[in-house]
C-alpha positions as CSV (number, residue, x, y, z in Angstrom):
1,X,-97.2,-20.4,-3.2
2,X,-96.0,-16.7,-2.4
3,X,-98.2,-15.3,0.7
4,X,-99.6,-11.9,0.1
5,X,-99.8,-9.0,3.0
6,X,-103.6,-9.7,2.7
7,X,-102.9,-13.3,3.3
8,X,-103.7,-13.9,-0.5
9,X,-101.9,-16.9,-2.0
10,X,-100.5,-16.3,-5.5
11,X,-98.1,-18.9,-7.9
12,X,-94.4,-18.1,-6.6
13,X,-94.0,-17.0,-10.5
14,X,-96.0,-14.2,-9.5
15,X,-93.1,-12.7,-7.1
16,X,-91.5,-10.3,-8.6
17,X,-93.0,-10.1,-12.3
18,X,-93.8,-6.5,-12.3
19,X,-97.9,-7.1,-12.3
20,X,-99.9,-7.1,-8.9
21,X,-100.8,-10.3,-8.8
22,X,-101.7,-10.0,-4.9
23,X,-104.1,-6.7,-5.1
24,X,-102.0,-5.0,-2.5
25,X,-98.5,-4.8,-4.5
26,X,-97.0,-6.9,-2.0
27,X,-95.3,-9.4,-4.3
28,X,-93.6,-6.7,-6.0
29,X,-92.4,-5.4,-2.9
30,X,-88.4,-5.2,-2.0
31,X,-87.7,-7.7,-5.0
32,X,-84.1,-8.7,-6.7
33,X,-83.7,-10.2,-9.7
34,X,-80.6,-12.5,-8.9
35,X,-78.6,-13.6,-12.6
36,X,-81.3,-11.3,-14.4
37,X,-82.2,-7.9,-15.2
38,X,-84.5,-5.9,-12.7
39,X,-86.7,-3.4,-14.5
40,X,-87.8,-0.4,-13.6
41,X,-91.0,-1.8,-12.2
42,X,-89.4,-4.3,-10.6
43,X,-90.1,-7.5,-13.1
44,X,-87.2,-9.5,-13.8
45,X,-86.6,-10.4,-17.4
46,X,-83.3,-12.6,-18.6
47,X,-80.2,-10.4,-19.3
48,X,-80.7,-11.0,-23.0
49,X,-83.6,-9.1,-23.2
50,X,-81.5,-5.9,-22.5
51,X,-81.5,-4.1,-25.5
52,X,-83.0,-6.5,-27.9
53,X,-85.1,-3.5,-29.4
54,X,-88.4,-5.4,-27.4
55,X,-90.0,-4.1,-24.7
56,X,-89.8,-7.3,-22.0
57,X,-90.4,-5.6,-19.3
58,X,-93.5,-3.7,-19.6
59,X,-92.4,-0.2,-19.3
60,X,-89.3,-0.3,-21.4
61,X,-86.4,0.6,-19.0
62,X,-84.4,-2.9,-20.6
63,X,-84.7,-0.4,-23.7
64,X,-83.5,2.6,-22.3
65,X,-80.0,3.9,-22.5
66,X,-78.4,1.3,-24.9
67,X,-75.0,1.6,-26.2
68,X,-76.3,-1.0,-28.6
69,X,-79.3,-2.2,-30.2
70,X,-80.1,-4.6,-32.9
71,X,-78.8,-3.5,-36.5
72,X,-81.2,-2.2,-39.0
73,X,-81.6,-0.3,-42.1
74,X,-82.9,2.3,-39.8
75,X,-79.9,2.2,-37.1
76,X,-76.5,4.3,-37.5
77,X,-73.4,1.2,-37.6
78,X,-70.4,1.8,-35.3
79,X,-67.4,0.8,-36.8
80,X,-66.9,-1.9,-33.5
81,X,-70.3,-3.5,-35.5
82,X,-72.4,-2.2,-32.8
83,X,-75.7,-0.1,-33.8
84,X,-77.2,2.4,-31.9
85,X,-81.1,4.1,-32.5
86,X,-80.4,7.7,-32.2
87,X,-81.3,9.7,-35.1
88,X,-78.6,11.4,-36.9
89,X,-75.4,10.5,-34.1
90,X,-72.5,11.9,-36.8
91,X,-70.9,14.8,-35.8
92,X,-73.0,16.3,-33.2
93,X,-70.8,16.8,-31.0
94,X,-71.6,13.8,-28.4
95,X,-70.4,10.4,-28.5
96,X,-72.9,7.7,-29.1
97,X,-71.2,4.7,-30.0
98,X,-68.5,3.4,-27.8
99,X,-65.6,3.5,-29.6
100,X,-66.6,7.0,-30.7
101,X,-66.9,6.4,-34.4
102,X,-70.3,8.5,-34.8
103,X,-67.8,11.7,-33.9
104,X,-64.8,10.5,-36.2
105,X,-63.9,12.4,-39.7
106,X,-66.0,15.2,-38.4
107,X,-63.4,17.7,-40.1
108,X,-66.3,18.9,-42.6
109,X,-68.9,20.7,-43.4
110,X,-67.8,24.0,-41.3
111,X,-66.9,27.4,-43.4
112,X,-66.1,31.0,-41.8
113,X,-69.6,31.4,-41.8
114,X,-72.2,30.2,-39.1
115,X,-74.6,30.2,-41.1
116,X,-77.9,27.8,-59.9
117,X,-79.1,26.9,-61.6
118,X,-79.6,29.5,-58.9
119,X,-83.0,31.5,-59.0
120,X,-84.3,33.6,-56.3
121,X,-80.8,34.0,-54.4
122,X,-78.2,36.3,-53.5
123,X,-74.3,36.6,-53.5
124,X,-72.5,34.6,-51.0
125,X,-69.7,35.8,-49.0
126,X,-66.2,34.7,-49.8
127,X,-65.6,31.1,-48.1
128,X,-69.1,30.6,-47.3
129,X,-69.6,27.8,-49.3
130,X,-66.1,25.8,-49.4
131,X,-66.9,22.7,-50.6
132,X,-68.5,24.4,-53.8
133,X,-66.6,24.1,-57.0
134,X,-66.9,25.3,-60.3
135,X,-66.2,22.5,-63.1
136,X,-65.3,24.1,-66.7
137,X,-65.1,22.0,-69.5
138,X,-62.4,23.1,-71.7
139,X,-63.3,25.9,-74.5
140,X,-66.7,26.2,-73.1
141,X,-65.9,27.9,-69.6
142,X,-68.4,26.6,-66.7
143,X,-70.2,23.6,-66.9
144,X,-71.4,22.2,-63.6
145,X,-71.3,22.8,-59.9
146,X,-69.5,20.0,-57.7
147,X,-69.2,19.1,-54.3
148,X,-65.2,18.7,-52.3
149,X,-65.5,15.0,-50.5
150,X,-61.5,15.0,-49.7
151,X,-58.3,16.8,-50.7
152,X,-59.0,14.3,-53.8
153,X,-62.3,13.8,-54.8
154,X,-65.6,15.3,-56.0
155,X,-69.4,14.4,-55.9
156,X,-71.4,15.9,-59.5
157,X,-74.2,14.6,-61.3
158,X,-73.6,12.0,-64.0
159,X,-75.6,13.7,-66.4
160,X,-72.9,16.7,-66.3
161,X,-70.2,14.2,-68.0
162,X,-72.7,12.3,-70.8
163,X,-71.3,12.8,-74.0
164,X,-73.0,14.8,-76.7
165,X,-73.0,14.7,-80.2
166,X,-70.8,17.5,-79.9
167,X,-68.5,16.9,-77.2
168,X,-66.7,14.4,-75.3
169,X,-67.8,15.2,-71.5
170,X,-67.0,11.8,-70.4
171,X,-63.2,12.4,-71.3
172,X,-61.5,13.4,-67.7
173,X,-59.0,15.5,-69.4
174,X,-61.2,17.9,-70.6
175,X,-62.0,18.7,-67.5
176,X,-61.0,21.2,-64.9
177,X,-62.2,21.9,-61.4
178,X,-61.4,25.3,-59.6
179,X,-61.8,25.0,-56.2
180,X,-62.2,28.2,-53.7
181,X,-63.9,30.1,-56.2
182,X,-66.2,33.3,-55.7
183,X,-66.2,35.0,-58.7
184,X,-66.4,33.4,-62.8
185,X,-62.4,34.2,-64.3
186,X,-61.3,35.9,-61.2
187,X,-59.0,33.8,-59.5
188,X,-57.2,34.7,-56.7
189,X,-54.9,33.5,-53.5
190,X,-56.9,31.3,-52.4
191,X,-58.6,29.8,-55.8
192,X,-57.1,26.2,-57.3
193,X,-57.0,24.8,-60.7
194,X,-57.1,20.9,-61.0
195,X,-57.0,18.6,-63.8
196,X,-59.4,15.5,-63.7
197,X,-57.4,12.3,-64.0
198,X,-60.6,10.1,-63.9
199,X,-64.4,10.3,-63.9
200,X,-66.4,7.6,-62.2
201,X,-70.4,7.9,-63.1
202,X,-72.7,5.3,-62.0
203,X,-73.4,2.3,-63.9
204,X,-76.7,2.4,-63.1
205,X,-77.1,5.9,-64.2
206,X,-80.6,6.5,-66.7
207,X,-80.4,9.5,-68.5
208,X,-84.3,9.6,-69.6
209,X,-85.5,8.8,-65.8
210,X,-82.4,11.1,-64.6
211,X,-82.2,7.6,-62.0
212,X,-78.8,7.3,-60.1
213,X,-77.8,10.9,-61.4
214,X,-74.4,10.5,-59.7
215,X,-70.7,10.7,-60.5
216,X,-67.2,11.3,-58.5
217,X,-64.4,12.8,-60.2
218,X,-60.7,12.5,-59.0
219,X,-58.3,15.4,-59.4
220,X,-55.1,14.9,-60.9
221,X,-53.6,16.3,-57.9
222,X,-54.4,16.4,-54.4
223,X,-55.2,20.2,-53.2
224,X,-54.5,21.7,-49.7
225,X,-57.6,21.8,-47.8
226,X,-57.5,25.1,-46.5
227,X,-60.7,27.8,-44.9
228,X,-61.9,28.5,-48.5
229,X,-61.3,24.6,-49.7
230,X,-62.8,22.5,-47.2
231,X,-64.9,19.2,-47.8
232,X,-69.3,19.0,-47.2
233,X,-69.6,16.1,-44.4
234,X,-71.1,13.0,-46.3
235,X,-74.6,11.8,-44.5
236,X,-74.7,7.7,-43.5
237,X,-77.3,5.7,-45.3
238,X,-79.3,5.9,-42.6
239,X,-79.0,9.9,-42.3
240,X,-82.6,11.3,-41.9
241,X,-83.7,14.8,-43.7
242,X,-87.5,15.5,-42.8
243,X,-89.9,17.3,-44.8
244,X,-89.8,21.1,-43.8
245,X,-85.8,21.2,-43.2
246,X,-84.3,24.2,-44.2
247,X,-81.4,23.6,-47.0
248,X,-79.2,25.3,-49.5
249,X,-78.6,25.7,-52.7
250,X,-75.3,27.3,-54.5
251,X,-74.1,27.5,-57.8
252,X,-73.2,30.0,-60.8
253,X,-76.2,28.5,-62.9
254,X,-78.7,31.2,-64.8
255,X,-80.7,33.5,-62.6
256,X,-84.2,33.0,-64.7
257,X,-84.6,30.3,-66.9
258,X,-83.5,30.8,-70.2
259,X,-81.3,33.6,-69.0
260,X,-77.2,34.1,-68.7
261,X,-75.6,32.9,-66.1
262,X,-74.4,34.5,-63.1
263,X,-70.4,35.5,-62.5
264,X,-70.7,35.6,-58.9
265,X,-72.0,32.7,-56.3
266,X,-75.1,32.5,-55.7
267,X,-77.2,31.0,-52.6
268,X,-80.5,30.2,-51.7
269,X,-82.6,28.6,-48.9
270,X,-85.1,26.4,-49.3
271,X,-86.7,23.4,-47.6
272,X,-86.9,19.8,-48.2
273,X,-90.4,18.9,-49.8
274,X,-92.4,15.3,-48.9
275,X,-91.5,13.1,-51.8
276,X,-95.2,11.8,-51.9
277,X,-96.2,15.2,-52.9
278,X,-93.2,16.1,-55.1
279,X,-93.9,12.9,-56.8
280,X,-97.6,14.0,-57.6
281,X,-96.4,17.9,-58.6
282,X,-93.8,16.1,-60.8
283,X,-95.8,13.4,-63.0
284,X,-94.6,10.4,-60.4
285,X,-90.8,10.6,-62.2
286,X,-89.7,10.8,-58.5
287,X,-88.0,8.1,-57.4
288,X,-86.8,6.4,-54.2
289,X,-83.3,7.6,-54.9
290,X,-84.1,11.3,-55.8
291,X,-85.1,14.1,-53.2
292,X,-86.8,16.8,-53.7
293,X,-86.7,20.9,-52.4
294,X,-87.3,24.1,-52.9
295,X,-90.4,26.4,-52.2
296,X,-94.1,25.8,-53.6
297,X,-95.1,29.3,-54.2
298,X,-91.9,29.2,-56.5
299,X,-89.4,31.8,-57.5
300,X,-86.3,30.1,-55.7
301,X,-84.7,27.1,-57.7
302,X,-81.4,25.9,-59.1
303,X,-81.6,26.1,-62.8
304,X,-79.3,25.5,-65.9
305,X,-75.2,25.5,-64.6
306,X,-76.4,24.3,-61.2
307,X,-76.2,20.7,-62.3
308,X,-74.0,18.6,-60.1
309,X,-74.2,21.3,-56.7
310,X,-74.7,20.8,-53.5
311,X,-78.1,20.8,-51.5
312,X,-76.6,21.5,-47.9
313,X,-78.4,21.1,-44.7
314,X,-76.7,21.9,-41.2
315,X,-77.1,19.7,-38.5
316,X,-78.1,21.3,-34.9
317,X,-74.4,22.2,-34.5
318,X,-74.4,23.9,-37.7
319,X,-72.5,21.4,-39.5
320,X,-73.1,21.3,-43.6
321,X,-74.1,17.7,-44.3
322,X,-74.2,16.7,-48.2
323,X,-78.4,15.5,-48.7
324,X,-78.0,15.8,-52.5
325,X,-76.5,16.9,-55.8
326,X,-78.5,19.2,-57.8
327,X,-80.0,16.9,-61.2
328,X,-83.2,18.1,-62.3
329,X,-86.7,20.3,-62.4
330,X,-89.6,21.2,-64.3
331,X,-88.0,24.2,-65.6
332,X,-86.8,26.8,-63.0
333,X,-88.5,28.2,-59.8
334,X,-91.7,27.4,-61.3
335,X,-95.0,27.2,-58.6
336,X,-95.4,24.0,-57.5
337,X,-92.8,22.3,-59.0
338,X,-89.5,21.7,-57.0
339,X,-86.5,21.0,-57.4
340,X,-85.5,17.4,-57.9
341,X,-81.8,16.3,-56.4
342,X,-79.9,13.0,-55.9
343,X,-80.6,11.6,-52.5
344,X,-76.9,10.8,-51.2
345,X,-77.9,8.8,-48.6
346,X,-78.8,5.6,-51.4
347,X,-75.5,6.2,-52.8
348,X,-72.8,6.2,-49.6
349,X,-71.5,2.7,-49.9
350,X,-71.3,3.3,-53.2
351,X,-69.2,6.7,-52.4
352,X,-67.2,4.9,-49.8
353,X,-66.5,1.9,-52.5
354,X,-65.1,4.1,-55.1
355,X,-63.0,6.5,-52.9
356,X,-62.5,5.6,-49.2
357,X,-64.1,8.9,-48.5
């Protein structure tokens, strides 16, 4: 039996076990936890309880300050196979996991800016949006908006290259990409022209639910990233965007519905929209692999020509993170009824599968 200050006898598996067994706090008194871990309140647990994602001791300090924790659908994956719980770790400017893999290919998402289907929005300022590009379908002039994932590759919406009874939009060749544009058929310096040598929608893509609206394109030739040509950072599957998050939209898409199109860039903020709601504004088409923004008291939407754009949120370092490609609404900047946008988080192994990227 361990002897208590007040002469109290407790179980010797008392001493030490982080509860006053005695009354007075004596058997928790100048304790060690030889071949174990000591908690904060002085119980000793086995080692293996250290970040096991359970609280063992009683006041959680063998949870605190893990490098590691057990891997979940919820938890960001090191590259070493580690996990770790923080929320959002990628390129905000601390390293998380040891071998430093949350801060790697964090050459993205940055413009020389700080800081549509396009309706509601102004002009944007030349290289403010560099991963934008404009994708023209030959002998019909813009088509789509499209996102820069590498010096290689683009992110649009499937249903930009579905064929028609018309035309051939799944046919890569008809297909070019300017890069580093402002302004509709004025190019300049820093504005490239690339072919599409292949277009890559996915197979799971539903044109009447608009399901897996999602499609990469590679250019015929690789382009030279540059301050007006620079890729959107791509989110991990377990990126979190919460309802009430400011975003962007961009794109040369119609300014009203059923109007023309615009010549120059357009942008707009809006915010990310609870997809419980969205789904009740929107007839429950909203599914788990769509995301919705925009604002409820309406007049600020992508519309038509938007298609296939990026919805851009910045981290807290300002970083541009891709949270979806622009796919579909209930007609444009409407009162409650937001727009609708391919959640890219479902789709990054996917991405990473296809391109590398």
């Amino acid at each position: 039996m361990f002897q208590c200050n007040n002469n109290k006898c407790v179980s010797n598996t008392s001493h030490c076990n982080g509860w006053d067994d005695c009354g007075d706090n004596s058997d928790e008194i100048n304790c060690t936890c030889p071949g174990k871990f000591q908690c904060n309140n002085n119980r000793c647990v086995s080692n293996t309880s250290q970040c096991d994602s359970w609280d063992d001791c009683g006041d959680n300090s063998d949870e605190i300050n893990c490098t590691s924790v057990v891997c979940s659908a919820f938890t960001f994956h090191c590259s070493n196979g580690l996990c770790i719980s923080k929320l959002n770790p990628e390129c905000d400017g601390e390293q998380d996991c040891e071998d430093g893999s949350d801060e790697a290919n964090c050459d993205c998402g940055t413009s020389l800016y700080s800081s549509t289907r396009i309706v509601g929005g102004r002009g944007a300022n030349v290289g403010e949006w560099p991963w934008q590009v404009s994708l023209h379908f030959k002998g019909l002039g813009h088509m789509c908006g499209a996102s820069v994932l590498s010096d290689r590759w683009l992110l649009t919406a499937a249903h930009c290259v579905q064929d028609t009874t018309v035309y051939k939009l799944s046919q890569a060749h008809k297909w070019e990409a300017f890069l580093g544009l402002q302004v509709q058929n004025q190019t300049n310096e820093w504005t490239v022209k690339r072919g599409v040598k292949q277009i890559i929608a996915h197979r799971y893509y539903n044109r009447y639910t608009e399901d897996s609206d999602i499609a990469l394109m590679e250019l015929d030739t690789r382009v030279s990233l540059t301050q007006h040509i620079r890729p959107i950072c791509l989110p991990s599957s377990t990126y979190f965007f919460p309802s009430g998050q400011e975003a962007w939209i961009t794109g040369w898409g119609t300014t009203l519905q059923g109007g023309a199109a615009t010549a120059i860039l357009q942008k707009a903020e809006v915010k990310i929209i609870n997809s419980r709601l969205c789904n009740i504004l929107l007839n429950y088409r909203v599914t788990g692999n769509m995301l919705c923004a925009g604002v409820l008291s309406g007049g600020v939407d992508t519309c038509k020509g938007d298609s296939g754009g990026p919805l851009s949120v910045a981290n807290s370092r300002g970083r541009f993170f891709l949270a979806g490609v622009t796919s579909w609404g209930k007609g444009c900047a409407r009162i409650y009824a937001p727009g609708v946008y391919t959640r890219v988080t479902k789709y990054r192994s996917w991405i990473k599968q296809k391109t590398g990227v």
